[in-house]
C-alpha positions as CSV (number, residue, x, y, z in Angstrom):
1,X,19.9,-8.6,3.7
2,X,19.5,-5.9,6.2
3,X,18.0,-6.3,9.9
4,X,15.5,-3.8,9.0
5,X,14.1,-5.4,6.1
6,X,13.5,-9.2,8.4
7,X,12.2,-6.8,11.3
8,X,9.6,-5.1,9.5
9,X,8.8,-8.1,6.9
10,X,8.5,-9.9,10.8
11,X,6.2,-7.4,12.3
12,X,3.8,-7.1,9.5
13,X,3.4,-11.0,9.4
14,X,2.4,-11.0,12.9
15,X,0.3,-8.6,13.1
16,X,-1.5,-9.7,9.7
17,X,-1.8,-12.7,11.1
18,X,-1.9,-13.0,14.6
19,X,-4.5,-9.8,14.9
20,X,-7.2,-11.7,12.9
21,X,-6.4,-15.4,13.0
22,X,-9.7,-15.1,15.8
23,X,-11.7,-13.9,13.1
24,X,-10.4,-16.7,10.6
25,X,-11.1,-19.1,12.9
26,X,-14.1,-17.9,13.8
27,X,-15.6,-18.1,9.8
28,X,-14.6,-21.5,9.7
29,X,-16.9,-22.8,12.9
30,X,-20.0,-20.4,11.3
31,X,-20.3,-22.5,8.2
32,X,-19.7,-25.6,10.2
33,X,-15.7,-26.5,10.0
34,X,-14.5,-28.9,11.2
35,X,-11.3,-29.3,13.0
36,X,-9.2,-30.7,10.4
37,X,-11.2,-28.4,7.9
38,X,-10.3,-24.9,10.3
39,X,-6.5,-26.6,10.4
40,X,-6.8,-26.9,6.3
41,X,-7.9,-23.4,6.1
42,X,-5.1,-21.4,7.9
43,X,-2.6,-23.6,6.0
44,X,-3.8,-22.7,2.9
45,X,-4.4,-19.2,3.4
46,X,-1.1,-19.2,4.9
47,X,0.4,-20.8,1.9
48,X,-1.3,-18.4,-0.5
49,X,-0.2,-15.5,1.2
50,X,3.3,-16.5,0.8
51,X,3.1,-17.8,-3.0
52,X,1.6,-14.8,-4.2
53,X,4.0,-12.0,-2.1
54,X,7.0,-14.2,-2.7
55,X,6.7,-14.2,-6.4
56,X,5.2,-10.8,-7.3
57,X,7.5,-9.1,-4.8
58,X,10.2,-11.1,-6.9
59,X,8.4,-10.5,-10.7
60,X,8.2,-6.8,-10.3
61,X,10.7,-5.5,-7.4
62,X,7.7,-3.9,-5.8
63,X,7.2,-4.9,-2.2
64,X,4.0,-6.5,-3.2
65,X,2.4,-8.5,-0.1
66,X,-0.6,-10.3,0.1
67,X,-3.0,-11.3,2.8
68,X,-6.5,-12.8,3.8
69,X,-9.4,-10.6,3.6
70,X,-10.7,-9.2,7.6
71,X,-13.3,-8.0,6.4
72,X,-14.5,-11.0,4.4
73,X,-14.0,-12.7,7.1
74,X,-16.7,-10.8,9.1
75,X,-18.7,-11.3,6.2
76,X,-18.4,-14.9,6.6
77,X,-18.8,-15.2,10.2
78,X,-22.0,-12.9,10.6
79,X,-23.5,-14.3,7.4
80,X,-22.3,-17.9,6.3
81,X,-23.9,-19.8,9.7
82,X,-24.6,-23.2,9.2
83,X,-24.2,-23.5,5.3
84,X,-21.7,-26.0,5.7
85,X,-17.9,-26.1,4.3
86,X,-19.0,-27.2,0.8
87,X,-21.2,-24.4,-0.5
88,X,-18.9,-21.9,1.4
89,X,-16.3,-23.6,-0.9
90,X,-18.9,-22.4,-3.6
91,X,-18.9,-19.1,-2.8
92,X,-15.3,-18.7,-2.3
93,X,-14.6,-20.1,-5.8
94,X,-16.9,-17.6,-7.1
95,X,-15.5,-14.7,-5.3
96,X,-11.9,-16.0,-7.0
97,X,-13.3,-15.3,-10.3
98,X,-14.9,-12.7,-10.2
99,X,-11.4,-11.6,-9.0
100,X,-9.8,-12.9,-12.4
101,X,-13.0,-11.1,-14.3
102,X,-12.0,-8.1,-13.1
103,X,-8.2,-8.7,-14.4
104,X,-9.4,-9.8,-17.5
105,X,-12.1,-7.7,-18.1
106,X,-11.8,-3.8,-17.7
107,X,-15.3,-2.5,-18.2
108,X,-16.2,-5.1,-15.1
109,X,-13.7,-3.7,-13.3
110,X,-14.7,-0.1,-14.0
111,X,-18.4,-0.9,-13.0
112,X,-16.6,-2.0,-9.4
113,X,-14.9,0.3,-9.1
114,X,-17.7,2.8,-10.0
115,X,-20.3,1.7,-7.1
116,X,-20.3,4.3,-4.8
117,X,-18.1,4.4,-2.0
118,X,-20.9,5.3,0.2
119,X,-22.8,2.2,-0.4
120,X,-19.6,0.1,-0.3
121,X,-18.2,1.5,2.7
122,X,-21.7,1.1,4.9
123,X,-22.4,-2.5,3.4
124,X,-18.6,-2.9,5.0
125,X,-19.7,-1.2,8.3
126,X,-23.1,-3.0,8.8
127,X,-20.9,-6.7,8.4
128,X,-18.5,-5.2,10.9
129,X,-20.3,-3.5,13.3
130,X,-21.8,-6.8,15.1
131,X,-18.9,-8.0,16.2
132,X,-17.4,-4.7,17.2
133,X,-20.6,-4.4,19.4
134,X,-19.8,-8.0,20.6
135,X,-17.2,-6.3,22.4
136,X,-20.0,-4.7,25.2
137,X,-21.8,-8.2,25.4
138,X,-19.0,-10.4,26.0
139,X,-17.6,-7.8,28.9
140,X,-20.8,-8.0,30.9
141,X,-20.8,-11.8,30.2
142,X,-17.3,-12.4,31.0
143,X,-15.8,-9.3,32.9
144,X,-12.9,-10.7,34.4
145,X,-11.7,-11.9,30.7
146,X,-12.8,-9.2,28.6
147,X,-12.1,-5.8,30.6
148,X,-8.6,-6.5,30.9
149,X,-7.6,-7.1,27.2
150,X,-9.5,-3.8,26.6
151,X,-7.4,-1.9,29.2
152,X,-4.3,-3.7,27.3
153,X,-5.9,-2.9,24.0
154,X,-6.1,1.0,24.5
155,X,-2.9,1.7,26.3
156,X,-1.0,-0.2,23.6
157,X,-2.6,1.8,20.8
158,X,-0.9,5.1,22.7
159,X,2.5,3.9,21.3
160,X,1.4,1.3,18.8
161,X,-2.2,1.1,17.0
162,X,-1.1,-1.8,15.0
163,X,0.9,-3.9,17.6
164,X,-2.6,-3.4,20.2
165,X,-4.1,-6.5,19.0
166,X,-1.1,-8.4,18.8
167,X,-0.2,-7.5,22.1
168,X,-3.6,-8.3,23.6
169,X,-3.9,-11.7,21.5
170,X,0.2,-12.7,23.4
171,X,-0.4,-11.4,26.6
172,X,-4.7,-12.7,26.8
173,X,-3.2,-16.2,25.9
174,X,-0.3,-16.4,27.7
175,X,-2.1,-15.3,30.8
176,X,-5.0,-18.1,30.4
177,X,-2.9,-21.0,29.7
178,X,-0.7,-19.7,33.1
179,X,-3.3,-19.8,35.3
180,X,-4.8,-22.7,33.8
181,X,-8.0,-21.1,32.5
182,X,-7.4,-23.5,29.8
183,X,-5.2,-26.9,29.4
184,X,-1.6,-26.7,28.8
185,X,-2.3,-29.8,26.7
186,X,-3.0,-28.0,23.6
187,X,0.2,-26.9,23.7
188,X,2.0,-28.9,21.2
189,X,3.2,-29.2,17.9
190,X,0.7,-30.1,15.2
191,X,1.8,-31.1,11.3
192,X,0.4,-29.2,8.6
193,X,-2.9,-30.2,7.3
194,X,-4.0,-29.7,3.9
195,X,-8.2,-31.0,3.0
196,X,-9.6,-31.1,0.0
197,X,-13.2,-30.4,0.1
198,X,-15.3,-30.5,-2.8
199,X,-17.1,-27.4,-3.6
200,X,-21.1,-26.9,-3.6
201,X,-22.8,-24.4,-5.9
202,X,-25.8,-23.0,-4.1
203,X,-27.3,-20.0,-6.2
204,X,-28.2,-18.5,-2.7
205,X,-24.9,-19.0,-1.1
206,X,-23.8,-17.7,-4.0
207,X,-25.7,-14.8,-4.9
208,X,-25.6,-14.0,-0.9
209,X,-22.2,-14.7,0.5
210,X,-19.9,-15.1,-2.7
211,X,-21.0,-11.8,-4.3
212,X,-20.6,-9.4,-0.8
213,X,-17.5,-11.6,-0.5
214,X,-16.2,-10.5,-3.5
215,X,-17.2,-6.4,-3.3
216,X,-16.0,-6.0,0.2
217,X,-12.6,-8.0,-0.9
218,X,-12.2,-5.3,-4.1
219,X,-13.3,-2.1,-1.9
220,X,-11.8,-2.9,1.1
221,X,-8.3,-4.7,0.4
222,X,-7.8,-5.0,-3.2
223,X,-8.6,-1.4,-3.9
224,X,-6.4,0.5,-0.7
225,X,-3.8,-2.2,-1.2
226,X,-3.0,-0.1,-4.8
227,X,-3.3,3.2,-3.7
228,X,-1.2,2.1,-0.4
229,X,1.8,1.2,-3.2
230,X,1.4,4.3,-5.5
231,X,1.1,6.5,-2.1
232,X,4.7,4.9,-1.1
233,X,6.1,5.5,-5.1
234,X,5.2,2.6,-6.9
235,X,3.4,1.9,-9.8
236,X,1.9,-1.5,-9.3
237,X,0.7,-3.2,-12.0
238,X,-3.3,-4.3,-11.4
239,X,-4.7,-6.8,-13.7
240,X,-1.7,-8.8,-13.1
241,X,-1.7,-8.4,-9.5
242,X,-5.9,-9.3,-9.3
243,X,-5.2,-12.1,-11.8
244,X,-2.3,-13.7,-9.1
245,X,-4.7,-13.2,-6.4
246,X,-7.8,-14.6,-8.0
247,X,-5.9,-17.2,-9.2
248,X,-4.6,-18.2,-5.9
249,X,-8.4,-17.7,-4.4
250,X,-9.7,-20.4,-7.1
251,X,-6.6,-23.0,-6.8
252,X,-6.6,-22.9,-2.5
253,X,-10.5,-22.8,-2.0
254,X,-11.0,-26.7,-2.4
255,X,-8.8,-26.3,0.9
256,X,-10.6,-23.9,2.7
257,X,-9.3,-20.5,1.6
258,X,-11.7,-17.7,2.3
259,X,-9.6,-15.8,-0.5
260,X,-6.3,-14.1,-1.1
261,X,-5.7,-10.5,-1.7
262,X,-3.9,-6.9,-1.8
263,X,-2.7,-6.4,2.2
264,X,-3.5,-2.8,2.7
265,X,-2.4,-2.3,6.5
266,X,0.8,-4.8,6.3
267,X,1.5,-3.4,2.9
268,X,2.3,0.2,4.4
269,X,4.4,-1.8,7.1
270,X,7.0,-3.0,4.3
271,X,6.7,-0.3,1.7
272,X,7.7,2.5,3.6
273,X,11.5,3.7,4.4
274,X,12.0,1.8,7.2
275,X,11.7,-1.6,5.9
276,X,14.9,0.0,3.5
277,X,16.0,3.4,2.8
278,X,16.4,2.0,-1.0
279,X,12.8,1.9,-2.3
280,X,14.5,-0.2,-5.0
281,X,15.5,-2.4,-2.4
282,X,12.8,-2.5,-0.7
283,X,10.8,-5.6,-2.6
284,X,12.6,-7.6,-0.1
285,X,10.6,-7.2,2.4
286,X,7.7,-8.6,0.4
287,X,10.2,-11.8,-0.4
288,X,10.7,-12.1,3.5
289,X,7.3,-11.8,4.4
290,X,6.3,-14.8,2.2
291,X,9.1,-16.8,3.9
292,X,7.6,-15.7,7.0
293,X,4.1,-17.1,6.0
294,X,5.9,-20.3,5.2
295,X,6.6,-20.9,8.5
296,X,3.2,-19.5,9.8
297,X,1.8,-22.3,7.6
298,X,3.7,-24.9,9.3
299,X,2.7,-23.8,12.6
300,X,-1.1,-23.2,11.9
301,X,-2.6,-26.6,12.5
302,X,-1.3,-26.1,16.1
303,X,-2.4,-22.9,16.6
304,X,-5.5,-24.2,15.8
305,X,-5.5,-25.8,18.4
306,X,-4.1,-23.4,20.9
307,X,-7.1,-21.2,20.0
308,X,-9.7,-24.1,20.2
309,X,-8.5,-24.9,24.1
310,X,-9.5,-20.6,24.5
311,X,-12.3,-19.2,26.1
312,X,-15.1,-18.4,23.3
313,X,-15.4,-14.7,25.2
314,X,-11.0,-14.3,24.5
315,X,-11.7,-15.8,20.9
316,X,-14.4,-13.2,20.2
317,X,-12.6,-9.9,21.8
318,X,-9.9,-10.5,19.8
319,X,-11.9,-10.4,17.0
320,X,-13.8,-7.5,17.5
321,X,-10.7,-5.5,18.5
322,X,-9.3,-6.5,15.3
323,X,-12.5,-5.1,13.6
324,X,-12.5,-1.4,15.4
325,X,-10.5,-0.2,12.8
326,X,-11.9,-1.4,9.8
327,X,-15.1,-0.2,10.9
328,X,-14.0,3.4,12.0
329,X,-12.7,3.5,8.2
330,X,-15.7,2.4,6.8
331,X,-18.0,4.5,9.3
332,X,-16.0,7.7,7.9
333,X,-16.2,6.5,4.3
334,X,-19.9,6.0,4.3
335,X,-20.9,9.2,5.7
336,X,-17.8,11.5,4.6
337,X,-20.1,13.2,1.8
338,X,-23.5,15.1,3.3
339,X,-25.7,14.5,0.1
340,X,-24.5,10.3,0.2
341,X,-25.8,9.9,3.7
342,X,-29.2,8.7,3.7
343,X,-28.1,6.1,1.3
344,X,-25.2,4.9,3.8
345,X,-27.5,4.4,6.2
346,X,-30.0,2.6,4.3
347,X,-27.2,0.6,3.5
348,X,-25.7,0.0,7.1
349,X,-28.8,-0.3,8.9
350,X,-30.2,-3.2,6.4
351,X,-27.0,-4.9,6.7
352,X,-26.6,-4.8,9.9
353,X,-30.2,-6.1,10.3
354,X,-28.9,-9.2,9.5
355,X,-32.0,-10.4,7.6
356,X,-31.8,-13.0,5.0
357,X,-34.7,-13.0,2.5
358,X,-34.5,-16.0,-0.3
359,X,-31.6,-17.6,0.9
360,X,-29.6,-14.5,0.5
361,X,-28.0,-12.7,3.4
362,X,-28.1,-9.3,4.3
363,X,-24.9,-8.1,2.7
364,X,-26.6,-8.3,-0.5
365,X,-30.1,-6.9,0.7
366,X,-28.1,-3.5,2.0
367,X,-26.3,-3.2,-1.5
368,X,-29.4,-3.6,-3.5
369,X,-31.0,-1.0,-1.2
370,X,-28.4,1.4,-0.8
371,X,-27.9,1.5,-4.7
372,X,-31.4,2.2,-5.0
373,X,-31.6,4.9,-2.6
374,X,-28.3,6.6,-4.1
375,X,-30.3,6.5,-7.9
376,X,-33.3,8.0,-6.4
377,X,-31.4,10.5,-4.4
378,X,-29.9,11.7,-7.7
379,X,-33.2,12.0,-9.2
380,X,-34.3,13.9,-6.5
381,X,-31.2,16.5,-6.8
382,X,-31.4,16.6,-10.4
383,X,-35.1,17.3,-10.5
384,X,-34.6,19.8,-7.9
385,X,-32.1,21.5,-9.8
386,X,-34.5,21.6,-13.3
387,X,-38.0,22.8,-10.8
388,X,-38.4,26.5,-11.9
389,X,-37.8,29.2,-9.2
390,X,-40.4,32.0,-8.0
């Protein structure tokens, strides 16, 4: 196998998962993880990750790789507080299969696929945007932690956008635990830890965190990790690909998987000529980034707790570094098209509002809005268009 193929399989594994294990981790405490249950988590969406890339990458010589969902993430952390790991269970499940509906069932798939990308993108920016802003409010609150990694953070991006978070996460770390901002005792090797939590069906959970989940899974990973593919040359086949992903959302949730999915970033990583020159080679990458994940499964339970022993100001600047992005992508996408605007920002600023109404959170409240606005807007052009002139 050649070196390229290991180093670039290596480099997108880290910086999939190093650059938003904060954000993971950070999910996990909002609906009230445990330890153990945070520990079960990571190893199964490690273990996931690495099933599904190792044996599509294998099934269809594609370097097809997989990954956890930053975005649904966010949408878990800003929205899933307090719900407890059972009914977030729930709503994972249900995100899963809604995942194999779409596989199985092409007109639902279609109608996904057909919300506008206006409304989808700004639901996307109003879950992302909080912690982004976090960034300002943790500064202030903890300026000798905070203003460095963003210094790091920017002059990294000059040479490397996608190894600045990585870079910040090793350095920030190393440079707490060596001046014994926090105890060297968590340093230390942790076995694997798999829970099985029984899941909790909550129609409000579900409607209001498994639904969003879902959408912002489909438009924001499962969507761009296909076009990444056929942009690189391949033609990726998608029910099977959102059947192996769903599945492996619905088997690993009982443990704590927020989901599994299309990577879109990492995926760009191993597809392109420098993971190999041989694009019919090149589906080896996606075989050595599962093996990869194997081992970032076995070490998860202790990163667990390396991350627990960190500041919660270096926990959340990590994650909204992660998140600027993401949300720069889904800022453009919302507002890219004049005529789709005021429905974007219906969308974003409902979202963002964070208001829950009937149990359900405001991911759900921003859709429902932002499709309405977008239908009246088209009434409003098309009636416009009909008025008689002079």
């Amino acid at each position: 196998m050649r070196a390229s193929v290991l180093v670039s399989s290596l480099v997108a594994s880290l910086v999939g998962f190093g650059g938003t294990l904060a954000l993971v981790l950070a999910a996990a405490r909002a609906v009230g993880a445990s330890e153990p249950e945070a520990s079960s988590t990571v190893a199964a969406l490690c273990l996931g990750v690495a099933a599904t890339s190792l044996l599509l990458s294998l099934r269809y010589r594609i370097p097809i790789v997989t990954a956890w969902s930053t975005p649904g993430a966010a949408v878990i952390a800003t929205f899933g507080g307090g719900i407890g790991m059972p009914k977030a269970v729930g709503a994972f499940l249900l995100a899963g299969l809604l995942v194999l509906a779409c596989a199985a069932i092409r007109p639902l798939a279609r109608l996904v696929s057909r919300i506008p990308m206006c409304v989808a993108s700004a639901m996307l920016a109003g879950v992302l945007v909080r912690f982004v802003m976090g960034l300002a409010e943790n500064a202030v609150a903890a300026p000798l932690i905070v203003l460095p990694m963003l210094a790091l953070f920017f002059l990294v991006r000059l040479y490397s956008p996608t190894a600045a978070v990585l870079a910040v996460l090793v350095a920030g770390a190393g440079a707490i635990f060596a001046t014994g901002a926090a105890g060297l005792d968590a340093l230390v090797f942790l076995p694997p830890h798999l829970a099985f939590m029984v899941p909790q069906a909550d129609v409000s959970v579900l409607l209001g965190l498994g639904v969003p989940l879902f959408l912002v899974t489909m438009a924001a990973q499962n969507l761009p990790g296909l076009a990444v593919l056929r942009a690189m040359g391949y033609q990726p086949p998608t029910s099977p690909l959102l059947a192996a992903t769903g599945a492996a959302t619905v088997l690993l949730a009982p443990f704590g998987s927020t989901g599994i999915n299309l990577a879109a970033i990492t995926a760009a990583i191993t597809a392109n000529p420098d993971a190999h020159p041989d694009p019919a080679r090149r589906y080896l990458a996606g075989v050595s980034y599962g093996v990869w994940y194997i081992l970032l499964a076995v070490l998860g339970a202790s990163l667990v707790g390396v991350f627990a022993a960190l500041p919660p100001a270096f926990i959340a600047t990590v994650a909204g570094l992660a998140l600027i992005a993401p949300l720069t992508g889904a800022l453009a996408g919302a507002l890219q098209e004049e005529q789709d605007r005021l429905a974007a920002v219906v969308t974003f600023a409902t979202t963002a509002s964070g208001v829950a109404v009937l149990g359900m959170g405001a991911p759900f409240w921003g859709l429902l809005a932002g499709l309405v606005v977008f239908a009246l807007e088209r009434l409003r052009v098309r009636f416009a268009t009909k008025r008689p002139h002079g």
